[in-house]
C-alpha beads as a LAMMPS data file, in Angstrom:
LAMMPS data file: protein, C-alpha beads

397 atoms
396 bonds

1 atom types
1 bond types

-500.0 500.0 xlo xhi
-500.0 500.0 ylo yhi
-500.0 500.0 zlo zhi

Masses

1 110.0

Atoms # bond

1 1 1 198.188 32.193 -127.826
2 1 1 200.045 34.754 -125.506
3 1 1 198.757 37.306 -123.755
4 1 1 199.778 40.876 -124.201
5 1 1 201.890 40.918 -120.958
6 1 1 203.876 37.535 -122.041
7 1 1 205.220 39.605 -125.243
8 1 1 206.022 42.639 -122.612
9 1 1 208.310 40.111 -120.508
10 1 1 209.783 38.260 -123.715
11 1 1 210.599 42.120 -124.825
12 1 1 211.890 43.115 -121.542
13 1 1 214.258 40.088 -121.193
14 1 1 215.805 40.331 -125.102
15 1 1 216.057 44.151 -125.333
16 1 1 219.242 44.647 -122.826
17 1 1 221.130 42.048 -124.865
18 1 1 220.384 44.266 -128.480
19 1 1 224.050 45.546 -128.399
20 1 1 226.680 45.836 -130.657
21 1 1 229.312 43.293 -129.980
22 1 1 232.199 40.684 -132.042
23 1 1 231.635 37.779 -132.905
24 1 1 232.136 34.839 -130.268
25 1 1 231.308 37.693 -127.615
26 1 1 230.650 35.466 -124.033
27 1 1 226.957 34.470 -124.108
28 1 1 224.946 33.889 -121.602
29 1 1 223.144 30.395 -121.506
30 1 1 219.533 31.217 -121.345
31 1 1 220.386 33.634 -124.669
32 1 1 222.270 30.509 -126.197
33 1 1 219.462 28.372 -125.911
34 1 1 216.781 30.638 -127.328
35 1 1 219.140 31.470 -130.314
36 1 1 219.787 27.983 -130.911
37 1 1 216.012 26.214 -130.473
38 1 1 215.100 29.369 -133.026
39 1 1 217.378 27.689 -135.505
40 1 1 215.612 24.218 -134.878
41 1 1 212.501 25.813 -135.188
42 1 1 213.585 27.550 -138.658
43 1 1 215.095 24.480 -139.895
44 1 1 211.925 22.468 -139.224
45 1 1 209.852 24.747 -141.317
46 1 1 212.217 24.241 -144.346
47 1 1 212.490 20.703 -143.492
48 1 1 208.440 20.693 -143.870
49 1 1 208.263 23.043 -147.117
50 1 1 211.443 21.044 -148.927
51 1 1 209.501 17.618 -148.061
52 1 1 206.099 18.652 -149.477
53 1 1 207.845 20.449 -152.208
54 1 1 209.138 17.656 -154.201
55 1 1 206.089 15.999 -154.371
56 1 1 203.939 18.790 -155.170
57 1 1 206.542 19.446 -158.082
58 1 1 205.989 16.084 -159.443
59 1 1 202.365 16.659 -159.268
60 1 1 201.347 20.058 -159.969
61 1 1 202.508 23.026 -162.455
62 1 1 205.208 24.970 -160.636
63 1 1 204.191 28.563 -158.683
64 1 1 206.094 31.156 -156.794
65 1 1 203.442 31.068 -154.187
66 1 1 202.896 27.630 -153.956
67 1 1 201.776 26.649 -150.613
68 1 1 205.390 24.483 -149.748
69 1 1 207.768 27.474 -150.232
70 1 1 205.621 30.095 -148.515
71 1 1 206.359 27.724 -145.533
72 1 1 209.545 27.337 -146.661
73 1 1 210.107 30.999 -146.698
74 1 1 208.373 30.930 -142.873
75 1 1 211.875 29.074 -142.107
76 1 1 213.698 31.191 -144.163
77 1 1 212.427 34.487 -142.919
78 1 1 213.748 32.819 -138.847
79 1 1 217.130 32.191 -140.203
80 1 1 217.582 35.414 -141.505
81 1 1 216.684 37.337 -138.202
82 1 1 218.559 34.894 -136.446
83 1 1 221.848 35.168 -138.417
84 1 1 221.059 39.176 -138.162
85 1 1 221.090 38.581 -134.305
86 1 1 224.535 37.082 -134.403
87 1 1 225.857 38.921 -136.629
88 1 1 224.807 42.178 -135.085
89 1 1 225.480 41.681 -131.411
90 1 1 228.302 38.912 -131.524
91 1 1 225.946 36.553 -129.409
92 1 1 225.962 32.701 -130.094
93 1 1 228.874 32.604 -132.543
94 1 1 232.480 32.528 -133.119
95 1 1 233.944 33.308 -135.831
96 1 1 233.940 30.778 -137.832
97 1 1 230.603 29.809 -137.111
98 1 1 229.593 33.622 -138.320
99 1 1 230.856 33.532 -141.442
100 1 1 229.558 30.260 -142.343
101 1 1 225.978 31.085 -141.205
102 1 1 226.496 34.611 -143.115
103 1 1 227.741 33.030 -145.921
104 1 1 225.364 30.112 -146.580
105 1 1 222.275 32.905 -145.874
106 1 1 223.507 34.717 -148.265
107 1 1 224.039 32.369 -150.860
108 1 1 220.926 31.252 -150.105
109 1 1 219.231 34.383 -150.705
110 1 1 220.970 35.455 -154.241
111 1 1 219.939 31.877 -155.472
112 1 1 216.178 32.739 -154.550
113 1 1 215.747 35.454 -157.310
114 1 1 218.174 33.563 -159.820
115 1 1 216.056 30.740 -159.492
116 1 1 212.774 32.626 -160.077
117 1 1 214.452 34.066 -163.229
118 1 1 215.594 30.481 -164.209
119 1 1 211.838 29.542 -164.391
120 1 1 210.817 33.217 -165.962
121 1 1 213.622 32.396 -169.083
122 1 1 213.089 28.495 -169.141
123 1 1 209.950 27.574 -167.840
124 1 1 209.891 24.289 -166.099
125 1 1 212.931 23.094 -164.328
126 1 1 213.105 19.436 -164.943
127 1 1 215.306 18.583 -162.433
128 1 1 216.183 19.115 -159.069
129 1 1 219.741 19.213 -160.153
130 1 1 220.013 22.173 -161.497
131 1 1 222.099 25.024 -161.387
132 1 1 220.358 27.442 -159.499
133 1 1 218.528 24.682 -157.042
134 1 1 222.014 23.485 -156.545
135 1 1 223.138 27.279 -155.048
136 1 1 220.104 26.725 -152.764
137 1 1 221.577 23.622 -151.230
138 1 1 225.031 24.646 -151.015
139 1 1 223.487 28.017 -149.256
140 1 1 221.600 25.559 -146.850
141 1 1 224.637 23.620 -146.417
142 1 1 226.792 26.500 -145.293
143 1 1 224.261 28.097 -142.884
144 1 1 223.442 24.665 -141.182
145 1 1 227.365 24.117 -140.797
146 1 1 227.917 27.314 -138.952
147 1 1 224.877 26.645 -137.023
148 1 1 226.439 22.995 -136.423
149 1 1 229.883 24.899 -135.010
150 1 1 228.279 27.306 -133.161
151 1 1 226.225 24.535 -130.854
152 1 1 229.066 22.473 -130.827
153 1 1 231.299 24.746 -129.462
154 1 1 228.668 26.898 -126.913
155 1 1 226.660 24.350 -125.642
156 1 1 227.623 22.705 -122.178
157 1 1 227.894 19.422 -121.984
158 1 1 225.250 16.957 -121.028
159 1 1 222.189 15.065 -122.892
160 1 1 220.780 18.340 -124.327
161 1 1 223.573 19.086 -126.243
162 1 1 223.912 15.456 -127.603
163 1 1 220.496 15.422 -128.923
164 1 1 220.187 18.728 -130.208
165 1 1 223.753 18.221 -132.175
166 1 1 221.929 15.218 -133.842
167 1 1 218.903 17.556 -134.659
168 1 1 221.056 19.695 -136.596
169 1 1 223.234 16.741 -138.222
170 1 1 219.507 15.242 -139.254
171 1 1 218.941 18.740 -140.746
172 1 1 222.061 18.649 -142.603
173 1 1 221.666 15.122 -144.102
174 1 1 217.968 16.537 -145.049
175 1 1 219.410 19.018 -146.867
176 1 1 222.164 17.058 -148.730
177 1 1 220.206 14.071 -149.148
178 1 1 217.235 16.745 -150.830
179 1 1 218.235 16.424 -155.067
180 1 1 218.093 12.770 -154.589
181 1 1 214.423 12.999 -153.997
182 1 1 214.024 13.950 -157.323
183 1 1 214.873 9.972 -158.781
184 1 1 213.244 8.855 -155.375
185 1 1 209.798 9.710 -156.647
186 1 1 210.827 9.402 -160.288
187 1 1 211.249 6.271 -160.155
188 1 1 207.976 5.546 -159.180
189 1 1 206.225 7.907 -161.356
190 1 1 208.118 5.920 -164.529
191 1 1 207.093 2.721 -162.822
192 1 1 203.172 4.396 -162.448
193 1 1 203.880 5.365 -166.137
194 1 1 204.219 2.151 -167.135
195 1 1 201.057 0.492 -165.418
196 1 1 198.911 2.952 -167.265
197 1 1 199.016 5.142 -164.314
198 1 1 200.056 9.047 -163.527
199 1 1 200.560 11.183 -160.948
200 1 1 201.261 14.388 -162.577
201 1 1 198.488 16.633 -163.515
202 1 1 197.675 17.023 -167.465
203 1 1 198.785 20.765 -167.385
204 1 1 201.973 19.862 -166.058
205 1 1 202.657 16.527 -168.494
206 1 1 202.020 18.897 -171.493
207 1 1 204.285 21.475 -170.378
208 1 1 207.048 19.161 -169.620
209 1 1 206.814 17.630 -173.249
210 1 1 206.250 21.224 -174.913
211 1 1 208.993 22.279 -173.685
212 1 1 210.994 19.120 -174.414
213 1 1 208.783 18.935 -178.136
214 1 1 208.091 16.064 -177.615
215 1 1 204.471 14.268 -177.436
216 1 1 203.624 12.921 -173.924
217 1 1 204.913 9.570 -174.336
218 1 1 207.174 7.568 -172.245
219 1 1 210.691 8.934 -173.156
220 1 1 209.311 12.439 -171.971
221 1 1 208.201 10.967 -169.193
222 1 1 211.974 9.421 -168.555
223 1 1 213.072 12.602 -169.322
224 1 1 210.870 13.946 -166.692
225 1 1 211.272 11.245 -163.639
226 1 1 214.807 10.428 -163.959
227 1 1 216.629 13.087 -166.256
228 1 1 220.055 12.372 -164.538
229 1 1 222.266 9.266 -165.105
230 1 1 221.598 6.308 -163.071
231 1 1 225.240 6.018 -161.385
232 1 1 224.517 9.850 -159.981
233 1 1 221.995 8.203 -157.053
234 1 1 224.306 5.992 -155.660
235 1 1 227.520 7.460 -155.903
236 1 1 226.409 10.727 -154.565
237 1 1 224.400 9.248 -151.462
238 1 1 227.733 7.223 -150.595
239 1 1 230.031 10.098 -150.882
240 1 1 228.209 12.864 -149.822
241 1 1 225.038 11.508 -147.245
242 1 1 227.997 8.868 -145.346
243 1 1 229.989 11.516 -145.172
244 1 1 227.892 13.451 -143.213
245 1 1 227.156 10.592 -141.279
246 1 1 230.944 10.053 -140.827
247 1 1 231.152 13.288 -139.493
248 1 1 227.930 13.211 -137.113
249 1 1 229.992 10.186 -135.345
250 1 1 233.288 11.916 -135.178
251 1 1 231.648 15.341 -133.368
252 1 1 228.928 13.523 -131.335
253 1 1 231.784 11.455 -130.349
254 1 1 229.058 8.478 -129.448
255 1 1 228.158 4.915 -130.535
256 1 1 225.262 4.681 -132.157
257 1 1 225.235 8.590 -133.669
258 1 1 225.869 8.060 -137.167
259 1 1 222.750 5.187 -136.858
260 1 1 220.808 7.635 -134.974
261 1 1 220.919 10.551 -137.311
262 1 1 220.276 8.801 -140.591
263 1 1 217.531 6.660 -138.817
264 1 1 215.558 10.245 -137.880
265 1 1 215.865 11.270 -141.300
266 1 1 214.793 8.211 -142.409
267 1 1 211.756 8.346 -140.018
268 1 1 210.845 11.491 -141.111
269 1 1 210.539 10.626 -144.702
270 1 1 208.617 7.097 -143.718
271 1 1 206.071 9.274 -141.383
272 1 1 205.755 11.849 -143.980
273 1 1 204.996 9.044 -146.715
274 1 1 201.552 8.484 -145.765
275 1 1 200.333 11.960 -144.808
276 1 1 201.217 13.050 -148.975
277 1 1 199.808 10.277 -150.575
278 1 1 197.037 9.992 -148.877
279 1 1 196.060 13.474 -149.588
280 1 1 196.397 12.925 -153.382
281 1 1 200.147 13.513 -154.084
282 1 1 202.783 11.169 -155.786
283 1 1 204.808 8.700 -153.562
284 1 1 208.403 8.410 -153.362
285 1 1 210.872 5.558 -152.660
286 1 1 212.322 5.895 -148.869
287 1 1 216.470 5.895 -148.433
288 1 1 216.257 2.955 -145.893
289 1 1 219.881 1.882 -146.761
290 1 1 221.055 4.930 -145.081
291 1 1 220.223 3.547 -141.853
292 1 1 221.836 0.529 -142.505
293 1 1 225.280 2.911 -143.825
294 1 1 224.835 4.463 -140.586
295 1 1 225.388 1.734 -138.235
296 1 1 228.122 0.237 -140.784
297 1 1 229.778 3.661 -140.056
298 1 1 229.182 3.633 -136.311
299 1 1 231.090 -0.146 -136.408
300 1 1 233.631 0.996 -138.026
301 1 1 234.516 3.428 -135.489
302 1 1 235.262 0.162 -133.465
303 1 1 238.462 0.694 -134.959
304 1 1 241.068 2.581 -133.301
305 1 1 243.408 3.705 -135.615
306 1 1 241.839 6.250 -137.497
307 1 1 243.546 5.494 -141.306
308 1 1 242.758 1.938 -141.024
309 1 1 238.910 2.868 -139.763
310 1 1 238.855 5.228 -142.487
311 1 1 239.555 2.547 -145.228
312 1 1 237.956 -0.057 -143.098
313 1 1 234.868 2.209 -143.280
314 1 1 233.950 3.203 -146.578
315 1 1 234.811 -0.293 -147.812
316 1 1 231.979 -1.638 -145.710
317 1 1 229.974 1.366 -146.049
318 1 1 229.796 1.310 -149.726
319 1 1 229.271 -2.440 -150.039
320 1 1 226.355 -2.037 -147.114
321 1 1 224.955 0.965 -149.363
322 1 1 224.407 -0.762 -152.141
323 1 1 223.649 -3.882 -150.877
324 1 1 220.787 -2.700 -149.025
325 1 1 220.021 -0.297 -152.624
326 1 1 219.780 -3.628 -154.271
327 1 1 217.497 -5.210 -151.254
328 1 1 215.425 -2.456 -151.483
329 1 1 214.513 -3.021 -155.039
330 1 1 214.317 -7.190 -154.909
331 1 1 211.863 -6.907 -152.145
332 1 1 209.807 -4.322 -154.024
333 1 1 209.277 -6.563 -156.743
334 1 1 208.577 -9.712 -154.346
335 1 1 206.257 -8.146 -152.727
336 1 1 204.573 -6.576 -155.537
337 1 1 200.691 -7.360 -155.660
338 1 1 201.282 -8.652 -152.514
339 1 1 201.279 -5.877 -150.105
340 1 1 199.313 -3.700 -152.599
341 1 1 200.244 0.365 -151.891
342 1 1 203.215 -0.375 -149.926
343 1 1 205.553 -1.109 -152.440
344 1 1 206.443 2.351 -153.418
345 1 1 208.272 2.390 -149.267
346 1 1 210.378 -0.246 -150.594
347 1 1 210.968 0.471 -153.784
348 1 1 214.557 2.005 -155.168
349 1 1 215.757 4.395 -157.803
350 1 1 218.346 2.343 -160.599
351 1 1 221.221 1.105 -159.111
352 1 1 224.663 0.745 -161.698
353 1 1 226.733 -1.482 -159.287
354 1 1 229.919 -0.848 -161.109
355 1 1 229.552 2.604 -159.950
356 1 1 230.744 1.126 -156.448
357 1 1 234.450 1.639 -156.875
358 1 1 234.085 5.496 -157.335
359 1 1 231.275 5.575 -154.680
360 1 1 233.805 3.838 -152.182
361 1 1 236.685 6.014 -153.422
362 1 1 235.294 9.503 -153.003
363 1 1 234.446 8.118 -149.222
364 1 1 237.583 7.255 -148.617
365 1 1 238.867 11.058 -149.579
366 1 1 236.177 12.504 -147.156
367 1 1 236.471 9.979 -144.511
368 1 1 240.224 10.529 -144.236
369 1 1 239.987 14.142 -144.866
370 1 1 237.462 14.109 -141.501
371 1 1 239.672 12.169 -139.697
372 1 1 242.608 14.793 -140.420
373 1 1 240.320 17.633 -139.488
374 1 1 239.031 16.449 -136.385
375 1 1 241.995 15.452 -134.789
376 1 1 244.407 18.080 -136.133
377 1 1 242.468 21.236 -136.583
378 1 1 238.607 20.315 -135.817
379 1 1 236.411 22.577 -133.173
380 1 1 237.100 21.643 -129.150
381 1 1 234.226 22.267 -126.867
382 1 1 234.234 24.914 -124.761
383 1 1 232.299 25.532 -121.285
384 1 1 230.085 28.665 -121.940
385 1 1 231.128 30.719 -118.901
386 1 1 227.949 32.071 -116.812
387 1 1 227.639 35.513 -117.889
388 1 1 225.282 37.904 -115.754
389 1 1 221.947 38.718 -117.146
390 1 1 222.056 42.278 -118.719
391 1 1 220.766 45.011 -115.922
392 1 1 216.933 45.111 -116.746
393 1 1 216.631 41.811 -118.257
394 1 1 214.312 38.979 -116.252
395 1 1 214.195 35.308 -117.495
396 1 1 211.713 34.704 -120.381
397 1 1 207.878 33.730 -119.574

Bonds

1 1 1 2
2 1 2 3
3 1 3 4
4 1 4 5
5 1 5 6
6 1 6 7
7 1 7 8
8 1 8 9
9 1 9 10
10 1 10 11
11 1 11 12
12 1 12 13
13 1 13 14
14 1 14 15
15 1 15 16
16 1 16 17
17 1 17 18
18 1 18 19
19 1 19 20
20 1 20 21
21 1 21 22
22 1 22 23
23 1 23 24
24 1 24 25
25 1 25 26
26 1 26 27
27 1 27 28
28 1 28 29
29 1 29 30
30 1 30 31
31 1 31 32
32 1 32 33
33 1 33 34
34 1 34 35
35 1 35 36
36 1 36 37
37 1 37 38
38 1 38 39
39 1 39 40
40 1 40 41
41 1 41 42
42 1 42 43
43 1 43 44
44 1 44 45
45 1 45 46
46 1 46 47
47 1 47 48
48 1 48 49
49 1 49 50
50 1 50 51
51 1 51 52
52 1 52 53
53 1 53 54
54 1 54 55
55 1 55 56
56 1 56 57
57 1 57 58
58 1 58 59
59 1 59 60
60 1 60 61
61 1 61 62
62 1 62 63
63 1 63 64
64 1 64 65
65 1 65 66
66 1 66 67
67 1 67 68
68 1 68 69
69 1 69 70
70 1 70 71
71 1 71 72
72 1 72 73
73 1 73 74
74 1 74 75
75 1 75 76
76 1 76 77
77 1 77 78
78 1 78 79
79 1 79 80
80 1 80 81
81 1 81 82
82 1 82 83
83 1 83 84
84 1 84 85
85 1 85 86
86 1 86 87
87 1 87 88
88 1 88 89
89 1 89 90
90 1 90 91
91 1 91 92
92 1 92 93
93 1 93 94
94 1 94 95
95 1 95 96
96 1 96 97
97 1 97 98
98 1 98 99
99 1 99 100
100 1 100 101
101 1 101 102
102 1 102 103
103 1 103 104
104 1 104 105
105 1 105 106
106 1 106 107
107 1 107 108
108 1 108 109
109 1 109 110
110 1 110 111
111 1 111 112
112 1 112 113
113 1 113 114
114 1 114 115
115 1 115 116
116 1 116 117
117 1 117 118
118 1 118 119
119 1 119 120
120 1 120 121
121 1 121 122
122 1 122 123
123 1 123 124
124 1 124 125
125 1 125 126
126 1 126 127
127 1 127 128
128 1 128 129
129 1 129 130
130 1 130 131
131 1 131 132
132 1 132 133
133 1 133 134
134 1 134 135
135 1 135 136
136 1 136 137
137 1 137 138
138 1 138 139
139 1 139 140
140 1 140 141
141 1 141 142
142 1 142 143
143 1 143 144
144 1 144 145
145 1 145 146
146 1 146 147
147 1 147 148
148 1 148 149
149 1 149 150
150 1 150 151
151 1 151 152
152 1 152 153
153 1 153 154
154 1 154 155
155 1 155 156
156 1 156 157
157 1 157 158
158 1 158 159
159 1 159 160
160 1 160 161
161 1 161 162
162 1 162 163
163 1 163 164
164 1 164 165
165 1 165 166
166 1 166 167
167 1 167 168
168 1 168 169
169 1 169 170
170 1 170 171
171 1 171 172
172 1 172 173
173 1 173 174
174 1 174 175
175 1 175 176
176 1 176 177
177 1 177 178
178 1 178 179
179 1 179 180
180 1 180 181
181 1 181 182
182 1 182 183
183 1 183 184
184 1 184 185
185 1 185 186
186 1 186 187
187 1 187 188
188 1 188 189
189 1 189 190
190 1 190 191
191 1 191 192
192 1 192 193
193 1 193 194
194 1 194 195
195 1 195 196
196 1 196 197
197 1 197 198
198 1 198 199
199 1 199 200
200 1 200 201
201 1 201 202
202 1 202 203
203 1 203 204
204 1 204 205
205 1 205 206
206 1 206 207
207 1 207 208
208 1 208 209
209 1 209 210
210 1 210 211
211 1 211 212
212 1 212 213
213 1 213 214
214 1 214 215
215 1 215 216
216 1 216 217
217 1 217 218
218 1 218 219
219 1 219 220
220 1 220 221
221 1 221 222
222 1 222 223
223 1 223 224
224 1 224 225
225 1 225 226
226 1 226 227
227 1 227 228
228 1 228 229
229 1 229 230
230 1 230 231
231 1 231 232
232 1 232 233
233 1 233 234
234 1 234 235
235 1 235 236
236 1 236 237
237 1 237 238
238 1 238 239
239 1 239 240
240 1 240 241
241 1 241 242
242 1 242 243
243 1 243 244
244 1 244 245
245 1 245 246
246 1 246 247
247 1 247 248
248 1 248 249
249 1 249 250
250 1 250 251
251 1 251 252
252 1 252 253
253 1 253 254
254 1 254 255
255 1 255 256
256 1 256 257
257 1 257 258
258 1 258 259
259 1 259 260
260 1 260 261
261 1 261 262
262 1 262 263
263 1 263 264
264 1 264 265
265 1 265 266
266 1 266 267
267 1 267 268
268 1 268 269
269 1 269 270
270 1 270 271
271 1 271 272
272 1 272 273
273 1 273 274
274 1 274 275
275 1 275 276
276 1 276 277
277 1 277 278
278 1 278 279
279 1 279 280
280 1 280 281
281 1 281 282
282 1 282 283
283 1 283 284
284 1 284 285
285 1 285 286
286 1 286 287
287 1 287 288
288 1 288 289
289 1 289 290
290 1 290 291
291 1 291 292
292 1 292 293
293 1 293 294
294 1 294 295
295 1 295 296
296 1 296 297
297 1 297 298
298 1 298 299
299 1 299 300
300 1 300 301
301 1 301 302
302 1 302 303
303 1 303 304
304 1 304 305
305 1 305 306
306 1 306 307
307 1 307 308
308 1 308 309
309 1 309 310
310 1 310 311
311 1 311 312
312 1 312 313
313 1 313 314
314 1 314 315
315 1 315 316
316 1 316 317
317 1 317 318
318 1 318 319
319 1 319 320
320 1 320 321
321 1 321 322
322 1 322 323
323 1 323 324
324 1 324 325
325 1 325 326
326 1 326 327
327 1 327 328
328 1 328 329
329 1 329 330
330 1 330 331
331 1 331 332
332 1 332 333
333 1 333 334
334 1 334 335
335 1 335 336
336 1 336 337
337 1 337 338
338 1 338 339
339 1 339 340
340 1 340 341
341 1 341 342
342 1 342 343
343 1 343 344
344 1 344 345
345 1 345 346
346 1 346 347
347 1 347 348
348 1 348 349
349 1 349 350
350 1 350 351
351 1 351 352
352 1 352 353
353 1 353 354
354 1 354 355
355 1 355 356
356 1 356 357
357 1 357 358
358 1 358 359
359 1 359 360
360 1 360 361
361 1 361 362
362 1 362 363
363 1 363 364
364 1 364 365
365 1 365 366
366 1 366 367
367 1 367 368
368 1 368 369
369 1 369 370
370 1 370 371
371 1 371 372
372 1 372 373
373 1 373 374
374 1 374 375
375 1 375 376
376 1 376 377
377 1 377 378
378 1 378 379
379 1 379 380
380 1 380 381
381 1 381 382
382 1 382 383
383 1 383 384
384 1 384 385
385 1 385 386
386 1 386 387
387 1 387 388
388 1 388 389
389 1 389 390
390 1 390 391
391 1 391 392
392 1 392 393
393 1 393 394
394 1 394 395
395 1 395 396
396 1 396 397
């Protein structure tokens, strides 16, 4: 814990730089870096409340105060004072990186209190799909895009600003990849359903078929795990998860990022496994085919022209997608009874393989569109100049 005199100096350093400025107002790099590693640490409390929020929802009766979004408002609460900082004193952000991070905050922040009136008016939510969760991940995807800009375009070059780009890129996929959670663990719960098992507590099962009027019997509980068509899993991981994976590679600018990125998330989820079922809450299937996407991705960009990598790319990305979908769910059945309790890491949410050609398609559209972007009006990097420390300011302690 620090002392008294460590909050003095932290004081003393930040106060001088509490000025009034415009955005994209010359920043010096020891403020840069405090601004920014506040973002990772407010993005790794949501990433912490969103993970442990899924599968509390799938076992437990829903609550504003529920322990997962009171850390998930921890995260929240950061981001806030942090996009207050930038906003206020110009510090950290251009432009366009302000107005994203404003933007998706405060998107964010209306869909809070339309949420908590969605479950006032309707109850239960039964999916993660819905309207006003949806306004919470577009909020999230805004803020962590101007966040995204911001390092890009501040942070000098070197290995810090390599890894720390794929931090936020992880964060991103996180937070687009999140709805798809909700067939990841329905799947399983259907599947637990069916072996005379359940994860969800009574109070919960009978308010989920009350408010369907219905008895608790198996189509409530399909209605409950997987309320969404099957074709929406894999279709919208292609499109909108490669995509971001697509663009990770094109602004890291490395081989090996798009891999990288999608394997973290990945290993997040597959660390996180054990430490909620083990402590009593349902499993959920693991999106391992995104790290095998990712490094289809990062092949492609073995291509040089940049059309023909584009359709190149989300040809093989698609088919690698669903291939490894399909893997996913033959090996959970072969090793069924085999490997008892680790089937639920391999298992898969329904895969419609005709649903390929649309997957593959909407790629294509994004992939180009990046392409496009990046090369004819995308971000360029630019050297932070060394800016004096404010008169009266010493180096954090």
């Amino acid at each position: 814990m620090k002392s008294p005199a460590s909050f003095k100096r932290a004081a003393a350093w930040a106060l001088p730089y509490w000025t009034r400025g415009q955005a994209g107002r010359e920043t010096p790099q020891d403020l840069f870096r405090v601004l920014y590693f506040g973002w990772l640490v407010a993005l790794t409390l949501k990433l912490l409340g969103s993970a442990w929020d899924v599968s509390w929802h799938f076992k437990w009766l829903r609550d504003d105060l529920a322990p997962p979004h009171l850390l998930n408002s921890a995260g929240t609460a950061i981001a806030v004072a942090l996009t207050l900082i930038h906003g206020y004193t110009g510090y950290g952000a251009d432009k366009a990186a302000l107005r994203l991070i404003q933007w998706g905050t405060g998107i964010f922040l209306i869909a809070v209190p339309l949420d908590l009136i969605n479950h006032r008016v309707n109850g239960l939510d039964i999916t993660s799909w819905s309207p006003s969760h949806i306004m919470l991940y577009v909020g999230t995807f805004f803020m962590i895009a101007g966040v995204i800009r911001g390092w890009f375009m501040g942070a000098p070059p070197g290995r810090e600003r390599t890894v720390v780009l794929g931090a936020f890129f992880a964060f991103f996929l996180e937070n687009v990849h999140f709805p798809e959670q909700h067939q990841e663990y329905g799947i399983l719960s259907i599947g637990a359903w069916d072996n005379h098992v359940t994860y969800a507590e009574p109070i919960l099962l009978r308010f989920a078929a009350d408010q369907m009027e219905r008895p608790v019997d198996r189509e409530m509980m399909m209605g409950f795990t997987l309320p969404v068509p099957d074709a929406l899993y894999p279709v919208y991981a292609v499109v909108v998860g490669l995509s971001v994976l697509v663009v990770a590679r094109l602004l890291i600018g490395r081989f090996g990022a798009a891999t990288l990125v999608a394997a973290a998330y990945v290993g997040f989820r597959t660390v996180i496994w054990p430490l909620l079922t083990f402590t009593g809450f349902p499993p959920s299937a693991v999106p391992f085919f995104l790290v095998v996407a990712g490094l289809v991705v990062d092949l492609a960009f073995l291509v040089r022209v940049p059309a023909v990598r584009a359709v190149l790319g989300a040809a093989a990305g698609t088919a690698a997608a669903y291939a490894a979908l399909a893997v996913q769910s033959t090996v959970m059945g072969a090793v069924y009874g085999v490997l008892k309790g680790q089937e639920e890491l391999l298992g898969a949410p329904p895969l419609v393989p005709s649903s390929a050609v649309w997957a593959g398609l909407g790629l294509l559209a994004v992939w180009l569109a990046a392409e496009w972007a990046t090369r004819r009006r995308g971000p360029r990097m630019v050297e932070t100049p060394a800016v004096p420390t404010p008169a009266g300011a010493a180096a954090p302690g």
